[in-house]
N, C-alpha and C positions, 0 to 999 in steps of 0.2 A: 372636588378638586379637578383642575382643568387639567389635562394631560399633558404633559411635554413634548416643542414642537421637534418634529426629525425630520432629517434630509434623508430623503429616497433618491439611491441610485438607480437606474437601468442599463443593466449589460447588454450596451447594444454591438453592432457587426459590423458590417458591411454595406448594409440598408439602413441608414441612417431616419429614413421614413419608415421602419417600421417601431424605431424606437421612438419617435414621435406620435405615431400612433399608439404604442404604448401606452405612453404619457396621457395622450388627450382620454383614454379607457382609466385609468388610475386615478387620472385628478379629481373626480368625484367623489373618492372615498376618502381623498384627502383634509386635513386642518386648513383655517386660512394662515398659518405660517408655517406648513411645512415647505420644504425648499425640495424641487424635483428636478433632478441631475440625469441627464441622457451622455451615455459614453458612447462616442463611437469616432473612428480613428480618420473619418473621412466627414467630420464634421456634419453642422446641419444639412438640410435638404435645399441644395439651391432655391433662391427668393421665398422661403416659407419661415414666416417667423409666430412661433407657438408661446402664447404668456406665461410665464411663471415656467418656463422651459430654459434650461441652463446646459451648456455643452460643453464635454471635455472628451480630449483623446482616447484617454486610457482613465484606466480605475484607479491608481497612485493619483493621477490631478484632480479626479472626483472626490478622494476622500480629504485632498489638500483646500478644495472648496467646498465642505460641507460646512456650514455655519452652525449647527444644532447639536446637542448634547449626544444625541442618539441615531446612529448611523442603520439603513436598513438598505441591504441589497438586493436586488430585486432582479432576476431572469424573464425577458421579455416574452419566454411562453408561457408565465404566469399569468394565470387568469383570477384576478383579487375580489373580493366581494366585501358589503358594506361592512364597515368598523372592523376591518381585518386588521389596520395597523395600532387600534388603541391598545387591545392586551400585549402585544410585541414593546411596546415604549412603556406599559405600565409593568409589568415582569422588569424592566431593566431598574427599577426603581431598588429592587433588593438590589443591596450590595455584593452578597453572591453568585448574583446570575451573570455570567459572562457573555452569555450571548443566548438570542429568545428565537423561536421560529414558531408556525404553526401549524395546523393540522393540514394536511395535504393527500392525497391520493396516492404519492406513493410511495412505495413499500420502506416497510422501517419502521423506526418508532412513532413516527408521525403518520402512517397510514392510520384512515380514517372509513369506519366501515360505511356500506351505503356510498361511497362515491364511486367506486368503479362503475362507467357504463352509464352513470348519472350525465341527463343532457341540464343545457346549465339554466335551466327553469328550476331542475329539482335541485342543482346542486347551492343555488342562492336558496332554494327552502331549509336543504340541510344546514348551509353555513347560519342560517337564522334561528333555526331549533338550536343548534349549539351557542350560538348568542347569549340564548334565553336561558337553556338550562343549564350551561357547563360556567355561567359568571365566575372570570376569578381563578376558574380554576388551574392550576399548575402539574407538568407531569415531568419527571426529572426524565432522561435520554444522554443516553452515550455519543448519540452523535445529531446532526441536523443537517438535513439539504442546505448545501448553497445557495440551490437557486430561491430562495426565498429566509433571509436568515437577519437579525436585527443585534447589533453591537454598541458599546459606545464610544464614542468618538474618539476618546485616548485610549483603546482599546482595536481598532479597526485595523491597524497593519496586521492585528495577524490574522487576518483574512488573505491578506496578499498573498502570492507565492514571489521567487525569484524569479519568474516569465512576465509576472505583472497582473498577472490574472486571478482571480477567487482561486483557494486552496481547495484540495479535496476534503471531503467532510469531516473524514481521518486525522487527517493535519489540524485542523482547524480547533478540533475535542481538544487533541494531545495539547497543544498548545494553550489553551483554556483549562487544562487541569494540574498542569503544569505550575498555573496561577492559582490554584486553588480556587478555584470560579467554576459552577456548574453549568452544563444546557440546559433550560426549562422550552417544551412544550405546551402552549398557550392551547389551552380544550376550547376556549370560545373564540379562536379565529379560525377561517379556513381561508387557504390557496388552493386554486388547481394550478398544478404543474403538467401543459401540454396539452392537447398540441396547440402546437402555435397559434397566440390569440390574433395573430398578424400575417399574413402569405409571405413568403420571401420571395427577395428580386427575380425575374427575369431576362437574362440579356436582351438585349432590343431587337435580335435576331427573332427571338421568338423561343430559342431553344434553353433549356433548362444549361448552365454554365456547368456546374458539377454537380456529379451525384457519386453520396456515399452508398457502397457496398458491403454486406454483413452477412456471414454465416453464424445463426447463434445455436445453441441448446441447452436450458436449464441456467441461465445467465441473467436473471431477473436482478440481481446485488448490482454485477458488474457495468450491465448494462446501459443506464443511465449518466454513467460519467463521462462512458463513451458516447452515445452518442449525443451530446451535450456539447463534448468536442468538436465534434462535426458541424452540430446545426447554431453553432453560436458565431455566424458567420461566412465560414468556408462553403459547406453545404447546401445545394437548394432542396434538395432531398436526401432520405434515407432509403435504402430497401435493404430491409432483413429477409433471410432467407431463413425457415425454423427450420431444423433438423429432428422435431418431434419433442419438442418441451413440454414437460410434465409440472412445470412449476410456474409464475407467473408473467417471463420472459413474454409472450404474444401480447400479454395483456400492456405490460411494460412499453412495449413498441409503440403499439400502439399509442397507447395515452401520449408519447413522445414526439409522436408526427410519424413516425417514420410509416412505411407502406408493407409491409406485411405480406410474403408469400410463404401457406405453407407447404414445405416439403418435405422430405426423408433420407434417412443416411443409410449409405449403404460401402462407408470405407474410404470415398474418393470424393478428398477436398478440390479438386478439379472440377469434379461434375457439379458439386454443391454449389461451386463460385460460379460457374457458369451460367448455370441456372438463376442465380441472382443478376448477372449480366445481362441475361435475358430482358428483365424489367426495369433495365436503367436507361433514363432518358438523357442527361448527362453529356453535353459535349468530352469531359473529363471525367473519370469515374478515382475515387480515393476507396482505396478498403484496406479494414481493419477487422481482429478480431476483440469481443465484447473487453474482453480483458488488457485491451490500450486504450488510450488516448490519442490526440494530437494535440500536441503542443507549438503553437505558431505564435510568432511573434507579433503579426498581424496578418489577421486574416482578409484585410483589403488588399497591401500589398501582394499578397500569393494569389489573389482571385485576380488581380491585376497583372502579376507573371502571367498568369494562363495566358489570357486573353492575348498576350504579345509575345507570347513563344512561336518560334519562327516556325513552319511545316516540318523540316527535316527533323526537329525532336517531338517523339511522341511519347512518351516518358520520363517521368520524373523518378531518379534514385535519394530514398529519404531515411538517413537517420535513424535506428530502431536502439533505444535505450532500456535495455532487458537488465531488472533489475532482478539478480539473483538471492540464495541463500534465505535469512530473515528480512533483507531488503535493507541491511546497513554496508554492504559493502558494494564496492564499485563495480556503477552496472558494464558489462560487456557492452558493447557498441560493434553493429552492423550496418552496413547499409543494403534494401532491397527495394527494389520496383515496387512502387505502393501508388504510386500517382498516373495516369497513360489516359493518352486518347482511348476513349470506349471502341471507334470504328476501326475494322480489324484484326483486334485484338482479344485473347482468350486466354486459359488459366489450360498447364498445362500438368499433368505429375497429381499422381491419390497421393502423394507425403511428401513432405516441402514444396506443395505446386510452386511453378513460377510463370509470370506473366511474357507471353510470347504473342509475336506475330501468326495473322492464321496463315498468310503464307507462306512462313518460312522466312524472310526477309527479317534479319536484326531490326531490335529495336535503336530509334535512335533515342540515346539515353543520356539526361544531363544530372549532375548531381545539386538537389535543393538546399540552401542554404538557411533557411529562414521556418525552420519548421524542422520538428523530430516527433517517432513517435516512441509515447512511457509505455512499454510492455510491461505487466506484473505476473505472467502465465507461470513464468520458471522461477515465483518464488516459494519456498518449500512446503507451503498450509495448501497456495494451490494446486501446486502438481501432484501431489499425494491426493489431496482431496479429489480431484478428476481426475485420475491413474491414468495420467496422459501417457507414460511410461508403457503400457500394456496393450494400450489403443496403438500407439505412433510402432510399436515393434511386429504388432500383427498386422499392421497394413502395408509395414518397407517389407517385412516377409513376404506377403503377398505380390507384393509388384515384383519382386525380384525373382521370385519364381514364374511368375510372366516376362519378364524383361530382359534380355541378355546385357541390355545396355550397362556402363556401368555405374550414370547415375543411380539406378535403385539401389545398386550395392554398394554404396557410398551410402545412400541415405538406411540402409540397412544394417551398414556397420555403426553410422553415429545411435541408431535406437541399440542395437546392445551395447556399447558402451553407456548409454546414460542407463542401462535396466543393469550394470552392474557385470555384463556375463563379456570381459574383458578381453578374454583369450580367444571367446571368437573374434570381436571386433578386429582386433591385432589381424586375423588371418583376414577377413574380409578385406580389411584397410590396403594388407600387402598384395591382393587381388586387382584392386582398381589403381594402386600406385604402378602399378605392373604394367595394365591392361589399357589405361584409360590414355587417348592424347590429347584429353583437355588438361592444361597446366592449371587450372581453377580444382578439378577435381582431386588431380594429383598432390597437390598441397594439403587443399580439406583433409584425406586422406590418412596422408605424414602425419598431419599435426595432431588427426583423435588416434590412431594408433599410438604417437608418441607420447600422449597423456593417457593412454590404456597403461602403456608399460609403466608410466610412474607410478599408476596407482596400484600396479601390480610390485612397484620395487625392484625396477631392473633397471638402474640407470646407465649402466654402459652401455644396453640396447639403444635404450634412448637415445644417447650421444650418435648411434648411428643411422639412427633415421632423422636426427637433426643434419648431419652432413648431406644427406640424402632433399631436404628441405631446403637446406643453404644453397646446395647446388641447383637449385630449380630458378633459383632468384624470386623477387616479388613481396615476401614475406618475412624480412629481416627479421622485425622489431618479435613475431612472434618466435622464429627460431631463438634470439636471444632468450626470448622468456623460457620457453619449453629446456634449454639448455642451463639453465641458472638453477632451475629447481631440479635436474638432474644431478648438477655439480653439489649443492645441498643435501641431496642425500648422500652424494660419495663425499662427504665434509669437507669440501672444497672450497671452504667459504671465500675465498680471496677471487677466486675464477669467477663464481657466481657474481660476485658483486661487480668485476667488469665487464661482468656478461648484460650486468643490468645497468651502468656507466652507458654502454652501448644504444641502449634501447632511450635513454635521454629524455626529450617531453613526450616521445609517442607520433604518431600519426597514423594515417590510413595507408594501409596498403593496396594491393592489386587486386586482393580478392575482395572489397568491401568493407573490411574489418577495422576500425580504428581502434590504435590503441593508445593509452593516457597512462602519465606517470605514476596516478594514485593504483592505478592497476598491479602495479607491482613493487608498490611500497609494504604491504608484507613478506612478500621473497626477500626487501633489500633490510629490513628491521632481522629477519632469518640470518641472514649473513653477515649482518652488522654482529648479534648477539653469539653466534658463533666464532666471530676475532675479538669476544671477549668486550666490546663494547655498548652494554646492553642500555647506557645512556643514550647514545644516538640512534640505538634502536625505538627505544620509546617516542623519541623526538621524531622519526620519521613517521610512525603511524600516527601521532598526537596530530601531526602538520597537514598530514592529507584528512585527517578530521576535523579541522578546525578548518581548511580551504574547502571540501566539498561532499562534508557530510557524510566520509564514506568511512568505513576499517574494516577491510577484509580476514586480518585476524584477531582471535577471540579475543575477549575482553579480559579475560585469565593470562593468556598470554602478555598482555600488556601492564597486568599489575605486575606479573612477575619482572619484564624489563626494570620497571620503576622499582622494585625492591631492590632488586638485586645492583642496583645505579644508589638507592639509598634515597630514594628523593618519595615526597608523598602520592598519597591513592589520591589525593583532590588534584592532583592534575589531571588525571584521566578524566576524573568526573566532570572538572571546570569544561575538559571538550564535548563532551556529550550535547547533540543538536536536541531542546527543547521535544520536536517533532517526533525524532525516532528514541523519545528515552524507555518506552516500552520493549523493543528489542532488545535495548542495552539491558536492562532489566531481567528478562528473561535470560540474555548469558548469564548473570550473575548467581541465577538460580544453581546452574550448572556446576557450580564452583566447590570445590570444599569449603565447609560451613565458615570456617575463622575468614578465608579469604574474601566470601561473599558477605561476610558481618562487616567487616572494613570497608567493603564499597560501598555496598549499603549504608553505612554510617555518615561517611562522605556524600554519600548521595542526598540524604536529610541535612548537612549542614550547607551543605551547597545554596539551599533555597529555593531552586528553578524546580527541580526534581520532586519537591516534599510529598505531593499526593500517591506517588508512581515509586517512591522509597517506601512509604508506610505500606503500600499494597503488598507490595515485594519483600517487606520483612513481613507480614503476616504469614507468608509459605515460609519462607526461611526458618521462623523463631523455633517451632518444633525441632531442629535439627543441632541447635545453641545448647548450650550448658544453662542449668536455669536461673542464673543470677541474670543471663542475658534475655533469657524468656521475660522474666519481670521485667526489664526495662522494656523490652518494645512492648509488651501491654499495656504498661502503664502511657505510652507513648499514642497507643492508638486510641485506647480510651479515652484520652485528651484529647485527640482528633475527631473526635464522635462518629470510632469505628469499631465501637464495643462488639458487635456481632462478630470480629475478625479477630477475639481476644486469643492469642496462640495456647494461652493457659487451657482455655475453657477445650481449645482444638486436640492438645494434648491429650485431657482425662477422656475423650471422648476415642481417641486412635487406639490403634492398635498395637501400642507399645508395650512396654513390659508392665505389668498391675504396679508396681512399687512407684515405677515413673508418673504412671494414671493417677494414682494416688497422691503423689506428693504435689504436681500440678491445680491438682483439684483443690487442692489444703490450702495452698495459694493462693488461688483465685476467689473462693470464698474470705479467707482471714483479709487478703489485700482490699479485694472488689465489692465483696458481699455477691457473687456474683454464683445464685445457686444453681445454672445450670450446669455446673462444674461436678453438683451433687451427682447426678444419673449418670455420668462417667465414673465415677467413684464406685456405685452400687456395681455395676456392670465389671469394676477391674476387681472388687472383692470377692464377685463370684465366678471367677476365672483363678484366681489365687492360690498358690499351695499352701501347705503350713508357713513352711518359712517366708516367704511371699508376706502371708498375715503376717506375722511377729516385726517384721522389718515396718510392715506400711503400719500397723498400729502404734510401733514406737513414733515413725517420721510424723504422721497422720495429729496424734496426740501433741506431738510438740510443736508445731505449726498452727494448727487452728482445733483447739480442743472439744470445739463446739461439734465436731462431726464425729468427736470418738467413739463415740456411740452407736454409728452406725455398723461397727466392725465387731464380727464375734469374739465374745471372751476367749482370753487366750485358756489352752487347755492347763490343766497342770499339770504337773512332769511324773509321768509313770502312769497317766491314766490314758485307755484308748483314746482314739479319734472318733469324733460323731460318725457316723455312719450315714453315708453320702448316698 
């Protein structure tokens, strides 16, 4: 059977020639009707015209021009090998597969052993051994690089993000399981991803235009999307600087283009960044760490800013979207120097460096419009997981025991307050409010002592270092905030909420900080619910969820709005974004049992949810009454998720033997499902007498078939066996 034809995109840049060279490397492995789509936002390459080569701006009018059933996106550092795209289009043939990739070098579920290091004589041999011997075969994955990833056509948007750009790989699963649609892993194709099959532009100057800048260590996951960001476009290089990685971070870089220096940490992100400076060619240097992004809108436009910024700016202030918590609520917005002329300039500070003149001489700084970067550092898997918390407090200790200055003691006080230890920060804080005559610092200052004292429960402290705040000027919108959740704990809810009237749609202040209305639409649902109007509370955090993906408070909290208003849990659920319904999910775990049985319930009748509902009552059902145990079994087991049978999870826990018991009785009479048995044996020999007599009666009238397994009862007046 002949294979169905697809259109292949290329995510192309800036270099509009390199995505044509792309192409003319690809069209060899290609069908004669497959159709090959080159994106790039500055069109073809003056007077060159490429056959069977089709051009569009962006990836939105590439996938509005594919003609073919089966959409494959394609990353121009990929390096493809023969009949790499037949098993991608033949996999889309199941009706279950939502989307196909294949094996690739790196790391994940598609890593492929033998490629690392492989020059690409061997690695067309490996891609040919797998040909041969892996025919057909399919391997399920939770998730799939972007940069090489196959959809079908009435299926392709949800590749897109809201930038216009491919999703992260994350996004892309949630939303494919969402659909009930699995990833499959094709064992008989291979890609390399990296480094670039094609050189990037250089200015006609001679000199490299930008170069990205990286301190990494142990960053092998994150790696990759970052600098993905970088080199799809903006970027004519990378240089990572290692800090001593033990895991496959170098390896990572490497394969990715980027340039590789290794070095060592010794506390001071100054020196480390410096040190990377050192090796940047880069009329303009951009840095980031592994764990952001940059998200540009076009990355010709921005490499086009450079090029026509006028001398007196050497600097660009950009954007930093820190997405906090589980990463469902509204990220914080800062603005910091992430963009600068490489000459003259240097990284100065071991904790919060910031980019300075070597002379001393201000930066001249413009703020970028067209470009932000997504931080995920501070959201709560990773910050635990890298005890950034332990690191960032033993390094501002150490500068500040070197530094009278009262930057370090500012940056000293914010690491205790995030390590919890509040009552120093408050003194520290009142040190550099005191001491310091930068109004930037002085603010900083106010604001984390006056969210110490919240979270120590002192609001009419609070109230006085907001006046103290007020009076500095600069930072309106944020004294309203810190003031609104003051008056909330002194139940003031009427003050609060024209504290939050005040702060309006938000903007940016003096020190960097923008602030957005979704930002404190849980303080105004707070103060809503406290005068007693818990409808319009619901309605306010439904609205900032349903405009921009965000809810800062729990998901518990929001059913309760909705009860207590009379109105149903499928509203909450109808807002839930596709993307982040795993988060949502995990609140509900949180919940008491009845409460999280009602979302959960809603969440299966919803439709969007169904895969991310069954998973999520699997944990739950154990904690249900067991006429609700038997429906979600019965529920999964019709979803062919027998293994996650809550029954069989029951007789196997550590609950009480009568519960183990009557679970197991269940699961066998209902399932036939005997690994319920060994739970059974296991809660009988844990059992007291009366334990026995209750689980033999229940045991017996449930599924009689297993009575047997239970010692005869004694009879009355005669000892006990002797144990």
């Amino acid at each position: 059977m002949a294979r169905l034809a697809a259109s292949v995109i290329i995510l192309g840049g800036h270099d509009a020639a390199a995505t044509r060279q792309a192409a003319d490397a690809l069209r060899p492995t290609l069908g004669p009707s497959d159709q090959c789509i080159g994106v790039s936002p500055s069109g073809p390459p003056s007077g060159v015209r490429v056959p069977r080569l089709e051009w569009t701006a962006d990836l939105p009018a590439a996938l509005r021009a594919a003609q073919h059933g089966v959409v494959v996106v394609l990353h121009p550092s990929c390096t493809v090998t023969p009949r790499w795209i037949d098993p991608l289009v033949e996999a889309l043939r199941d009706p279950s597969v939502g989307a196909a990739g294949p094996r690739t070098n790196e790391a994940g579920p598609q890593s492929t052993p033998g490629a690392a290091g492989a020059d690409r004589k061997a690695l067309r041999q490996l891609a040919r051994d797998r040909s041969l011997t892996r025919r057909g075969e399919v391997t399920a994955a939770e998730t799939l690089t972007p940069a090489c990833i196959a959809t079908r056509r009435a299926r392709a948007e949800i590749l897109v993000g809201a930038d216009g750009n491919v999703r992260p790989a994350e996004q892309i699963a949630a939303r494919l399981r969402a659909l009930d649609l699995s990833l499959a892993v094709c064992e008989d194709s291979y890609v390399h991803v990296g480094p670039p099959a094609v050189s990037l532009s250089v200015p006609a100057a001679g000199r490299l235009l930008v170069s990205a800048c990286l301190i990494v260590k142990d960053e092998e996951d994150a790696l990759p999307d970052c600098l993905r960001s970088l080199m799809s476009g903006v970027a004519d290089e990378a240089v990572v600087y290692d800090t001593g990685s033990t895991d496959r971070t170098v390896e990572v870089a490497r394969r990715m283009g980027a340039r590789v220096v290794q070095g060592y940490w010794d506390d001071d992100f100054a020196r480390a960044r410096n040190a990377a400076l050192a090796e940047c060619r880069g009329q303009w240097v951009v840095w980031l760490d592994a764990d952001e992004t940059l998200e540009c809108t076009s990355a010709a436009e921005l490499r086009d800013l450079l090029v026509r910024t006028k001398p007196e700016f050497n600097a660009w202030s950009i954007p930093i979207h820190n997405l906090v918590g589980m990463g469902v609520g509204a990220a914080t917005i800062h603005n910091a120097t992430r963009l600068f002329r490489r000459d003259g300039a240097h990284w100065v500070g071991r904790l919060h460096e910031q980019v300075m003149r070597v002379d001393g001489t201000p930066l001249g700084l413009a703020a970028l419009e067209i470009a932000h970067i997504r931080h995920t550092g501070y959201l709560d898997a990773t910050w635990v997981a890298r005890d950034k918390t332990a690191r960032n407090l033993r390094i501002a200790a150490a500068e500040a025991a070197a530094d009278a200055d009262p930057l370090p003691l500012l940056n000293l006080a914010r690491s205790l307050a995030t390590a919890g230890r509040h009552e120093e920060a408050i003194a520290r804080c009142a040190q550099v409010a005191e001491r310091s005559a930068n109004p930037i610092q002085r603010r900083v200052a106010l604001r984390t002592g006056a969210s110490s004292l919240l979270e120590l429960g002192r609001p009419h402290e609070v109230l006085e270092w907001v006046d103290r705040l007020r009076a500095l000027g600069g930072a309106e919108a944020a004294a309203d905030g810190i003031e609104a959740s003051a008056r909330l704990q002194l139940e003031e809810f009427d003050v609060a909420l024209a504290c939050l009237d005040r702060v309006g749609p938000g903007g940016r202040d003096e020190d960097g900080f923008t602030h957005t209305a979704e930002q404190f639409s849980a303080l105004r649902a707070q103060a809503l619910a406290g005068l007693g109007r818990p409808g319009d509370a619901a309605d306010e955090i439904l609205a900032s969820l349903a405009g921009n993906d965000t809810m800062d408070a729990h998901i518990g909290e929001v059913a309760g709005f909705l009860t207590a208003a009379g109105r149903p849990l499928s509203e909450l659920v109808r807002a839930i974004p596709e993307a982040k319904g795993p988060w949502f999910m995990a609140q509900m775990l949180q919940l008491d049992a009845q409460a999280a049985d009602e979302l959960v319930e809603a969440a299966l009748a919803d439709g969007r949810l169904t895969r991310m509902a069954l998973a999520t009552a699997a944990s739950l059902a154990p904690r249900l009454p067991l006429e609700r145990v038997m429906v979600w079994s019965a529920r999964l087991r019709a979803a062919g998720l027998a293994p996650s049978c809550p029954l069989v999870a029951i007789a196997a826990s550590n609950a009480s033997p009568v519960e183990r018991a009557r679970a197991a009785a269940v699961a066998v009479q209902m399932f036939s499902d005997e690994r319920a048995v060994d739970g059974l044996k296991a809660a009988i020999a844990v059992a007291g007498p009366a334990e026995l007599d209750q689980m033999r009666a229940e045991v017996t009238a449930i599924c009689p078939a297993l009575a047997g397994l239970l010692p005869a009862a004694t009879p009355a007046g005669a000892p006990a066996a002797a144990g």
